[in-house]
N, C-alpha and C positions, 0 to 999 in steps of 0.2 A: 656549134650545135645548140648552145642554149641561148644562143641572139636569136638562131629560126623561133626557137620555142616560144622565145617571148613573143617576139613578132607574131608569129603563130597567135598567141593566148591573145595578142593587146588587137590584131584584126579580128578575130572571132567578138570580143568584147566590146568593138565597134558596131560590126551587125547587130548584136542582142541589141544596143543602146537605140542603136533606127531603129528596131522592128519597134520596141516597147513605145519610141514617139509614134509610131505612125499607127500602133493603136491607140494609144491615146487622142491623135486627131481623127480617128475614124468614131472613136466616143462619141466627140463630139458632137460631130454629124447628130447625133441625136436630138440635141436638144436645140430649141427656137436657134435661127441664124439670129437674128436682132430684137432688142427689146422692143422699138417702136413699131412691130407687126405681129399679127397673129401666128400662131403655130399653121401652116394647115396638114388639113388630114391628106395622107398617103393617099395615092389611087385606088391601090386593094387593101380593103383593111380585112385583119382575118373574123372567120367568125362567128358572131355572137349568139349563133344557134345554140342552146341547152338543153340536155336531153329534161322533159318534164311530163306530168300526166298529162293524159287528154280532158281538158276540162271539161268536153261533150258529152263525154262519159260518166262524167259525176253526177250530172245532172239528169233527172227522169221530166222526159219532156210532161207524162201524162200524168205529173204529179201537180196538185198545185202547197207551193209552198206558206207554210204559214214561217212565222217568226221564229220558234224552236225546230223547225226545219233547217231555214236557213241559217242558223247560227252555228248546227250541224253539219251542215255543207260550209259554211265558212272555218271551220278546226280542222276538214278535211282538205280543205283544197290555199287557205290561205298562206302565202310562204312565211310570214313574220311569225306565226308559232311552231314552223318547221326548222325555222333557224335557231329558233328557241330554244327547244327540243334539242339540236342537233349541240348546241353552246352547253345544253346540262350534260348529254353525254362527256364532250369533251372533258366537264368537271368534274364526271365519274371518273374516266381514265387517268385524267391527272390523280386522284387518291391513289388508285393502283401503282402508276411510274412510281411515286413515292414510297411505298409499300415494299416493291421490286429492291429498294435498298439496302432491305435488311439482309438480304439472303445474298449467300456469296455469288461471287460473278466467277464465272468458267466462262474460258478462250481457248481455241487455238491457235498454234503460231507453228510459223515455217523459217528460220532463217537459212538463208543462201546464197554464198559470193563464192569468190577468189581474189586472195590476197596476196601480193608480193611485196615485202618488207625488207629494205636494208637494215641491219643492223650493227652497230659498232660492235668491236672487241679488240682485245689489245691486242698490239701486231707482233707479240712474240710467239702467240699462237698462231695466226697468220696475218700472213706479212703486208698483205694491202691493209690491214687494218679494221675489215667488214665483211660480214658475211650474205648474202641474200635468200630470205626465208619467202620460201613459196607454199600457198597453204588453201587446199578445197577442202568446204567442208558443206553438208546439209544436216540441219537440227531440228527437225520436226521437234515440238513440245505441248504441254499443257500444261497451262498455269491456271491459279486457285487467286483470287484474293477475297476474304472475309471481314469487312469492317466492322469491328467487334465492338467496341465503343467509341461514341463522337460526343460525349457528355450533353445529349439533347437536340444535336441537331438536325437528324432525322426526325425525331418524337415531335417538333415542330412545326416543322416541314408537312410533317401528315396534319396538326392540323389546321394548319394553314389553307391546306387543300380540299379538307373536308369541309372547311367553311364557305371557302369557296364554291362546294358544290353544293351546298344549302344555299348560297346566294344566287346557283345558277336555276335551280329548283323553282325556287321562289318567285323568280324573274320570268320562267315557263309562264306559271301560273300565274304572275301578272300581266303577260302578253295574250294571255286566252281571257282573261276580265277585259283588259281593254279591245281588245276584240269582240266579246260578247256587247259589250257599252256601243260598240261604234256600228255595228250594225243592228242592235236595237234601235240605236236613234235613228239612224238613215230608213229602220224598218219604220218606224211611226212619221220621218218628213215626210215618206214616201207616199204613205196612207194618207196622212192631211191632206200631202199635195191632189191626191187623187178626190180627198174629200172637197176642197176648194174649187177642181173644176168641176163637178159636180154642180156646187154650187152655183159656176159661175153657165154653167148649162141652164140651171132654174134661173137666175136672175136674165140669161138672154131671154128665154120664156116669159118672164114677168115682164119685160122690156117691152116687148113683144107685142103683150096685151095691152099692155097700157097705150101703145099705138094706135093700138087699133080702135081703141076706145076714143082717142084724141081725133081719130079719122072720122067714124063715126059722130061725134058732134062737130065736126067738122063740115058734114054735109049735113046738119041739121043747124046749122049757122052758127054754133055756139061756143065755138072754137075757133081761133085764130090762126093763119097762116105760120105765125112764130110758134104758137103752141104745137102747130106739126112738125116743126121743125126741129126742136127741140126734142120732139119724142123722136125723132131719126136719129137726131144725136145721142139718144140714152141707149138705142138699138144699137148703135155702131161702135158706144166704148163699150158693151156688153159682149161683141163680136171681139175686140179688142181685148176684154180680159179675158174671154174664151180660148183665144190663142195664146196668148200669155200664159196661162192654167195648164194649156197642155202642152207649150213647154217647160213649165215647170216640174208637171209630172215626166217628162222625160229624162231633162236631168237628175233628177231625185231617183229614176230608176239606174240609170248610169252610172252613181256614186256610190248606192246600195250595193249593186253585182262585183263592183270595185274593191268595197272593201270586204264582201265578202270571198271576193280572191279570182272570182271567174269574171270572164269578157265580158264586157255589157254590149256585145253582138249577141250571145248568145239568149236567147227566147224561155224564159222563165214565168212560169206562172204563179203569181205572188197574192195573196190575199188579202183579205183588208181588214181591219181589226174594228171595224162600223160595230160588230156585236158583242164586243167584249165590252165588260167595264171596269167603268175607270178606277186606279190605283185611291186608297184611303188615304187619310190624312196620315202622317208619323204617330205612331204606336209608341212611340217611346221620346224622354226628351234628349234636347241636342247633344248634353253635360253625355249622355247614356250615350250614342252613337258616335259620340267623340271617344269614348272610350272603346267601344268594341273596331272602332278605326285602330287604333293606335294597337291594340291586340292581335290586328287579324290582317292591317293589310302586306301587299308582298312587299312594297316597296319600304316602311319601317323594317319588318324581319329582314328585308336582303341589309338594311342598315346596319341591324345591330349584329346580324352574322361578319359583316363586313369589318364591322371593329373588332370581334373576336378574333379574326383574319388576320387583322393589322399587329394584335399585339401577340401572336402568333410569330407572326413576320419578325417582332422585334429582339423575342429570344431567339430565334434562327440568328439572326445578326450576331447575337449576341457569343449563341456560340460557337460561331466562327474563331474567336478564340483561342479556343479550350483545341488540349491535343488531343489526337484521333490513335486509336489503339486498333491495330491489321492482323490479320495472319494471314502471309503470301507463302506458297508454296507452285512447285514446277516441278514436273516430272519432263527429261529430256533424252532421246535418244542420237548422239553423238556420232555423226554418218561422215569423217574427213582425212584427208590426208596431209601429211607434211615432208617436206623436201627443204635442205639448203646446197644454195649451190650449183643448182640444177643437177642435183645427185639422184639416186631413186627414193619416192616417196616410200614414207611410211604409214601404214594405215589406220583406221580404228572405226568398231562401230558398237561402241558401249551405251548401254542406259545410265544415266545419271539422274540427280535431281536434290533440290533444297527445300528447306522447310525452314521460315524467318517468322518473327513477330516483329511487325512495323511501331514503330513508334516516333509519332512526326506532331511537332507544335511548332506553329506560323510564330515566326519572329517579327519581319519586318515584310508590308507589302505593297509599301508607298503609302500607307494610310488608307488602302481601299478597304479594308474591314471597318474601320471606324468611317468610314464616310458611307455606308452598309446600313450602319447603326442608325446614321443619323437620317437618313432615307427609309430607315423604317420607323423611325420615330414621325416622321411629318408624314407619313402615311398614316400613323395610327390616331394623328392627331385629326387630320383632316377626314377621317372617319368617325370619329366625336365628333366634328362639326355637321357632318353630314347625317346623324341622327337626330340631329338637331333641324335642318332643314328638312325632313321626311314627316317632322313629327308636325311642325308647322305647317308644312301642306297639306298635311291631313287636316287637321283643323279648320284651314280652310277650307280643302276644296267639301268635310264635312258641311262646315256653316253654308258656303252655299246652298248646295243642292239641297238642305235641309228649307232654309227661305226660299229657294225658288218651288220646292214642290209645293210649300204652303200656300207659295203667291198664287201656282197657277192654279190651283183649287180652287181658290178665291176666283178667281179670274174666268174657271171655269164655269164656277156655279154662277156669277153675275151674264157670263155671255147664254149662259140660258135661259136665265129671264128676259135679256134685251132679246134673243130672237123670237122669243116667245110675240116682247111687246113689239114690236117691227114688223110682225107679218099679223098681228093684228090692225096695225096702225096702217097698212098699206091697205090690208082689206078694207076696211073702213073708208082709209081716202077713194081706194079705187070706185066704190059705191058711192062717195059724196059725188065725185067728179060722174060718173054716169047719169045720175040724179040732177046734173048741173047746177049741185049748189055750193060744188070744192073747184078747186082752180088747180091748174095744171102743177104749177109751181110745188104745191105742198104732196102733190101727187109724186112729183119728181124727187123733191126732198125724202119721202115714205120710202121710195123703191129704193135711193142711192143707200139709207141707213139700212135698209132689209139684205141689202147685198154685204154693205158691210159686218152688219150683226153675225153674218154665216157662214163670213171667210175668218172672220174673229173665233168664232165659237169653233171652228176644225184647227186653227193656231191652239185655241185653249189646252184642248185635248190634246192633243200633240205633246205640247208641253209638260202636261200633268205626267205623261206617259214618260216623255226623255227627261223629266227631273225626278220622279223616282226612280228611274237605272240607273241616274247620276249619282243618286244616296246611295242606291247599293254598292255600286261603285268606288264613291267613297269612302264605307264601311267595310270594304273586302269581299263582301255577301253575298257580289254578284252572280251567278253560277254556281251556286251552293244551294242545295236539296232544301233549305231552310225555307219554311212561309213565307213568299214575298222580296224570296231573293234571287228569282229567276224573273228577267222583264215578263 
């Protein structure tokens, strides 16, 4: 009987051992057959439909939007501050799980089998030597446990988490500045671009006439065959940048709608910032906006909450330690019978129950408490460093945007005197040359610098515009009620 058994046990224990290889070669299956080929994709792959708003809907066709419109519709519809968002709650809930610690934990439980137990006894009681205990029982219960003290390491732990959700907080709100930043500038390429073909509309037009004028002395003999020719070619790179410009404005619409989160299928009516004016020079010096960076933006604060995190983290480690002080308690009701011998059960169905104080301190646990320790310490370390890399970025990307808005100020105000002097200088030549006392050449030279002065002077602006949101940007500002710190 106990050769079947074995036999029995060691064929059963043979199937387990197949089935477990033959999942593991069914694993397999999964990944790449060979290195030197690509994976490919299955035939059906499942899919990647998600349920989301209808972005048609957000938008009102008969509206047309300006800048603070759309930066409005980009907080509503854009996903990267909905993930945002969604990452702070999570760091609210974490506070609470931690929180959930203090207070006791209540369960219920069911136990239920049947047991049959040989047991020895001496055989002058009887004479085989053994008896055989048979035994049902069901024990519904409810147990209590109350961790009463852990010398800090809950107190920790909370705030660990609380830091954490100031860090998550902070990080919202840095994803709606760089969000405000990224479609302010795409708002102002947009407009230049739109300003540029404009431009490059007037400069076909100027093209145009200067043609006509090289045609007309033309047939007054005064002009030469090359001198026509030429003017067809300032006509045809004019046509040339005219299509150029208007795809340019079409990309620059494309990347706009993009980042502010909707299809750039969808038909939006977007305005043009022609009668606004331009951003001032800095109201304050750099020393000044280095400092109110370093005070205000998310990414410093998520730093330095992030080291208070860290060494949060490190007495946590810490007191892993230290012993944990319980009160466990159970109330049980006792539903079973007993028989030896296959005699008649005896039965019972009594309420019982304990009441313990726990008291438990970690001895030995391979060293994974201290190796705890030391993983929180090179977290808390590398969170020093990393207030250190926040505070440096600030500074620069402060210095920046600070010299670049000056530049294009500068940059601005000189492209308004060169288009000034360019379209006088064109008028002039166009007059000499009708007058035939200018030559074609210098006529040509007037239009190419007129064209350039006024794709220059809408780059200007642009400029001026995307480097003061870049300051505020850099100073935290951006999107804040403050004077000057909304683009």
């Amino acid at each position: 009987m106990r050769a079947r058994t074995s036999s029995c046990i060691a064929f059963a224990l043979a199937l387990f051992i197949a089935h477990i290889s033959a999942q593991t070669a069914d694993v397999l299956q999964l990944a790449p057959e060979t290195p030197s080929r690509p994976w490919r994709l299955p035939a059906t792959m499942p899919s990647t439909d998600v349920d989301s708003a209808d972005e048609s809907s957000l938008v009102d066709p008969a509206k047309a939007y300006d800048l603070p419109a759309l930066i409005d519709l980009a907080e509503r519809s854009n996903p990267a501050t909905r993930e945002a968002w969604e990452r702070a709650r999570q760091a609210a809930l974490a506070v609470g799980l931690v929180e959930s610690a203090y207070l006791p934990q209540i369960s219920a439980e069911a136990l239920a089998g049947y047991q049959r137990t040989p047991l020895p006894i001496p055989s002058t009681l009887i004479q085989k030597g053994y008896f055989t205990s048979d035994t049902r029982e069901l024990v519904p219960s409810l147990a209590v446990k109350w961790l009463l003290f852990d010398f800090g390491r809950r107190k920790y732990t909370e705030q660990a988490t609380r830091e954490n959700s100031f860090v998550a907080n902070v990080t919202f709100t840095g994803a709606h500045q760089q969000l405000i930043f990224a479609v302010s500038r795409d708002y102002y390429t947009y407009s230049a671009e739109r300003g540029k073909e404009q431009a490059a509309e007037n400069a076909l037009r100027t093209a145009e006439i200067d043609r006509d004028a090289v045609q007309a002395q033309r047939k007054n003999g005064l002009a030469t065959i090359v001198d026509v020719a030429k003017a067809e070619r300032q006509v045809a790179q004019a046509k040339f940048n005219m299509a150029r410009e208007t795809g340019a404005v079409r990309t620059a619409y494309a990347v706009l709608l993009a980042d502010v989160g909707v299809s750039p299928t969808i038909d939006i009516r977007i305005t043009q910032n022609s009668g606004e004016s331009l951003p001032t020079a800095p109201a304050e010096t750099i020393e000044q906006y280095i400092h109110e960076a370093l005070a205000n933006r998310p990414d410093v604060l998520a730093a330095f909450a992030k080291q208070r995190a860290a060494r949060a983290s490190v007495e946590e480690a810490r007191a892993e330690h230290r012993p944990t002080v319980a009160l466990v308690a159970q109330a049980y009701q006792n539903i079973g019978a007993l028989r030896s011998d296959d005699g008649p059960y005896s039965h019972v169905d009594k309420p019982g129950g304990a009441l313990f104080v726990q008291f438990s301190v970690p001895l030995f646990d391979g060293n994974r408490r201290n190796t705890q320790v030391a993983i929180a310490h090179a977290e808390e370390a590398a969170a020093d460093d990393q207030i250190d890399v926040a505070r440096h970025g600030a500074v620069r990307d402060v210095t920046e945007a600070y010299f670049a808005l000056t530049t294009a100020i500068a940059e601005d105000d000189a492209a308004v005197v060169l288009v000034q002097a360019a379209r006088t200088a064109h008028a002039a030549s166009l007059e000499s040359y009708r007058r035939g006392v200018g030559t074609y050449t210098n006529l040509a030279d007037d239009e190419n610098a007129l064209v350039q002065a006024e794709t220059e002077l809408e780059d200007a602006g642009a400029n001026v515009r995307i480097a003061a949101a870049a300051l505020a940007l850099a100073t935290g500002r951006i999107g804040s009620d403050e004077d000057g710190a909304y683009p």
